[in-house]
N, C-alpha and C positions, 0 to 999 in steps of 0.2 A: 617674880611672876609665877603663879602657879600653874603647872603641869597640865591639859587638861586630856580629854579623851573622846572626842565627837567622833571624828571620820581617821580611816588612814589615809586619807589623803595627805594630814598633815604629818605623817608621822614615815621618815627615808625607811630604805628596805634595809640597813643594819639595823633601826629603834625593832621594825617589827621582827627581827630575828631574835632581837634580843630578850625581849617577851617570849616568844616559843622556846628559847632553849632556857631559859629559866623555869617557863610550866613543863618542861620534859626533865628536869630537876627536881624540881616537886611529886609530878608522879610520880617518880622512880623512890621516892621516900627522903631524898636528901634536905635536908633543912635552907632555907635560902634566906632565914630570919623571920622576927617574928612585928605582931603588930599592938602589940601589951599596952592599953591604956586610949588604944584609939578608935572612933568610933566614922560610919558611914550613915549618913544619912540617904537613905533610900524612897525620893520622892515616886510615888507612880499616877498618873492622868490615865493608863493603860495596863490593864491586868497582867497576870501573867503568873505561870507555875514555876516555870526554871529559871527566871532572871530572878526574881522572889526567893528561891529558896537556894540558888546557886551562889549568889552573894553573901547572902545570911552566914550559910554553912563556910563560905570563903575568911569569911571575917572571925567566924568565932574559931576555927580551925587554928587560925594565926595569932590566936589572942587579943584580938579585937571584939567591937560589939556592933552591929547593925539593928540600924532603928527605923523601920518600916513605919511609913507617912502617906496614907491615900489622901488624893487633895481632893476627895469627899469629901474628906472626913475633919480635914483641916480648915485653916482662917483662907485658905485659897478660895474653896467653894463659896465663901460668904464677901470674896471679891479683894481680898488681901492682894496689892500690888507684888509679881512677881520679885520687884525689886527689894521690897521690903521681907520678904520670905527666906529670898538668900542672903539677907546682911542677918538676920539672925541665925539661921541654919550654918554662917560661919564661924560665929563666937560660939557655938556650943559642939560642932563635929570637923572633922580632918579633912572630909571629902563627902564630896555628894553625888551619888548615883540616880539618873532623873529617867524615868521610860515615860517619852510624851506624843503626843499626837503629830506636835509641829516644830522642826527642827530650828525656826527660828528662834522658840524660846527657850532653847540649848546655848545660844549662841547668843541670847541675853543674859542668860545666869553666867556664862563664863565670863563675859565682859563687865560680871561684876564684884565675882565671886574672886575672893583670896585663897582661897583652896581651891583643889582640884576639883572638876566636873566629868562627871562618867556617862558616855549615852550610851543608856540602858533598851533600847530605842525611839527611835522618832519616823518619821513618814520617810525622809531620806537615805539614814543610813544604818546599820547594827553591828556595827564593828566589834562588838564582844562576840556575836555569833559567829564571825568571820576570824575570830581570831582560834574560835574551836575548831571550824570548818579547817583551818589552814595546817594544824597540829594535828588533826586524825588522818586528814591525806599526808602526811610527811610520815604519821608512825604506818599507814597502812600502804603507802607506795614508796616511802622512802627518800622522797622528794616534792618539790612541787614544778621545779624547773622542766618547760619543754614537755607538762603532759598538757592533754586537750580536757579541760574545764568548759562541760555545758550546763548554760542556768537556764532553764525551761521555766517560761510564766512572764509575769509580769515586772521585764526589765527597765521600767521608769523608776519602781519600789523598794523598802530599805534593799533586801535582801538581794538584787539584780545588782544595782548598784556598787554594795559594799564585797559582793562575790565579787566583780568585774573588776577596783580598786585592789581587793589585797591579792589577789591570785596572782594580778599581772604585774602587780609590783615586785610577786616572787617569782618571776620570768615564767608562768605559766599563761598557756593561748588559751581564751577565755570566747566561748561564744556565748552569746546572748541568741536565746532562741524563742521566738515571741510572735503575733502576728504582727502585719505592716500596718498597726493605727499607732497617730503620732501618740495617743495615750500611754499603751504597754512599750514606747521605743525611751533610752535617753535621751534626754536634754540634748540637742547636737551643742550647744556650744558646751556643757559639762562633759560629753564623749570624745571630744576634742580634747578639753583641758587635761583630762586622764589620760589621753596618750601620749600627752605630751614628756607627763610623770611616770610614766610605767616603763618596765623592760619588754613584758611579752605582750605578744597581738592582742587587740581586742576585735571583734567581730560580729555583726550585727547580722541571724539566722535567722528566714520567715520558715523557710522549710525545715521542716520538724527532722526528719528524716536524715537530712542535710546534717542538721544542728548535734545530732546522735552519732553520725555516723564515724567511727572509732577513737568515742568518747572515752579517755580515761577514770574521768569524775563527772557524774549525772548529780546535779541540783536541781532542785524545784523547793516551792513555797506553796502558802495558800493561793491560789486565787482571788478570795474572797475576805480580806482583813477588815477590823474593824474600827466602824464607817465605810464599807464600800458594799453596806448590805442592799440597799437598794436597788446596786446595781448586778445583784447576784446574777439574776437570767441572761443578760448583756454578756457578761463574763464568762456565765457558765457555754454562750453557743461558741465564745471568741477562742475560751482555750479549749475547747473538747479536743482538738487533735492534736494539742501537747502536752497531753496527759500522758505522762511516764507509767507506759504499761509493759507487759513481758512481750509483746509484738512489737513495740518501738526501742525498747533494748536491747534486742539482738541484733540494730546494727551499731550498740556499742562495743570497745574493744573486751575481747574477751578476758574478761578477772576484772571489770569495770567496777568504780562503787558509787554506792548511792548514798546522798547526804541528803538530809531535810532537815531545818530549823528544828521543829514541830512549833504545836500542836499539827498533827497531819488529819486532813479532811479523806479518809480510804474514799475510794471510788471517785474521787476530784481529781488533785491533782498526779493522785500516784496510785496505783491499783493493790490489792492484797499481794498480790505474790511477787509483785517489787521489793514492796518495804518489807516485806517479812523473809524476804530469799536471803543467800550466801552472799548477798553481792551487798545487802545492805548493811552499812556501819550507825543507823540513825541513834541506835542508845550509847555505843562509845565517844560518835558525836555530842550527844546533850553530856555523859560524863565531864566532858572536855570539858566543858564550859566550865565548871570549878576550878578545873588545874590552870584555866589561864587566865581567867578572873583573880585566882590567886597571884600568880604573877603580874598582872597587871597591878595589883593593888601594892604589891613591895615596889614596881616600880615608880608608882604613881609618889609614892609615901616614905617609903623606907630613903633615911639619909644613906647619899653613897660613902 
């Protein structure tokens, strides 16, 4: 049965350690093996600059080759069953990297697919960004154990989510800091199921303030992803006042840092002298994303 890579939910806190300390093996320059004769196919439903180009570079670095497939552009658009997509995409590549709108049809291709499946994102969760997010606070704090992780925005979306799942699996206290509509809150019965699996707190913040206050690691996201353009104005009145500005992170702990996915919206969700201060890591962040995409994909691939 093949490997796959949706959520960390499925995956104990030794698997994700063991990911991190293999991508901090790879930065460091040390060779961890290579990937010579193998290829990824790289399905995308959803654009994208650094999942696109951080894979690519991941695969060809390693001696592999990545084969980028917009399902514009493909026999999908023209209504080619899912099913029949991934029985070919198995006889011709090693592994298949999918960023799609709706994570059930993640969770179709692995239940069908003999190779690995990689979520590149989907509506629930981004576990490759969280797998960057987790390796630049350990090289930048040293840890992840026992600091206070606040994710500002919209904590129902990948990114709320998959910060709340890996942080606290790595005994870090994770607040979700959101307004009180059942839209931007978790699933209660998924926010349950996660504490169940986790080591550190999880904590559901309406007050911003609150949610800041002697924050170790400030996250935020867009507001506004796409398909939720409609409801831009809605969104834009709901988080005005968790927008990560330099008056709401001064009640985080001092030497606090600041992560974003990207693409970042300035003036949204996070203001100019946030993202651009001392305190923000946001381009050693997106760096990550290579080094542990590389490791993921030895582990995903590479015989032990």
């Amino acid at each position: 049965m093949a490997k796959n890579f949706l959520t960390l939910m499925d995956y104990p806190e030794k698997e994700i350690r063991k990911i991190l300390e293999l991508a901090k093996k790879i930065k460091a320059g040390n060779s961890e093996g290579r990937l010579e004769g193998q290829t990824l196919a790289m399905l995308f439903e959803k654009t994208s600059t650094r999942t696109r180009v951080s894979f690519e570079v991941a695969m060809n670095q390693l001696g592999g080759h990545a084969a980028y497939l917009d399902s514009r552009t493909t026999k999908l658009a023209e209504k080619e069953t899912l099913k029949d997509t991934i029985r070919v995409l198995e006889r011709y590549c090693d592994a298949i990297m999918a960023r799609v709108y709706r994570h059930s049809d993640l969770e179709e291709m692995s239940s069908i697919s003999k190779i690995p499946v990689i979520n590149g994102l989907s509506d629930l969760y981004h576990p490759c960004q969280t797998l960057a997010d987790l390796l630049t606070v350990i090289e930048k704090k040293g840890k992840i154990e026992d600091l206070k992780v606040s994710f500002f925005g919209d904590c129902a979306f990948n990114m709320g989510r998959s910060t709340m799942i890996g942080f606290s699996k790595l005994w870090a206290n994770v607040f979700l800091v959101c307004p009180d509509k059942a839209k931007y809150l978790p699933d209660p019965e998924f926010l349950e199921k996660v504490r169940k699996y986790v080591k550190g707190n999880v904590r559901i913040e309406n007050d911003p303030v609150k949610g800041m206050k002697d924050a170790d690691v400030v996250i935020t996201d867009k507001w506004i992803s796409p398909g939720q353009e409609k409801e831009e104005k809605q969104r834009t009145r709901d988080f005005k006042k968790y927008q990560v500005s330099s008056e709401l992170v001064k009640h985080a702990k001092q030497g606090f840092i600041f992560l974003h996915c990207l693409p970042a919206l300035r003036g949204y969700e996070v203001t100019n002298d946030v993202i651009d201060s001392r305190n923000s890591v946001v381009f050693d962040e997106a760096e990550n994303r290579l080094h542990t995409e590389k490791a993921l994909l030895l582990y995903l691939l590479k015989d032990d």
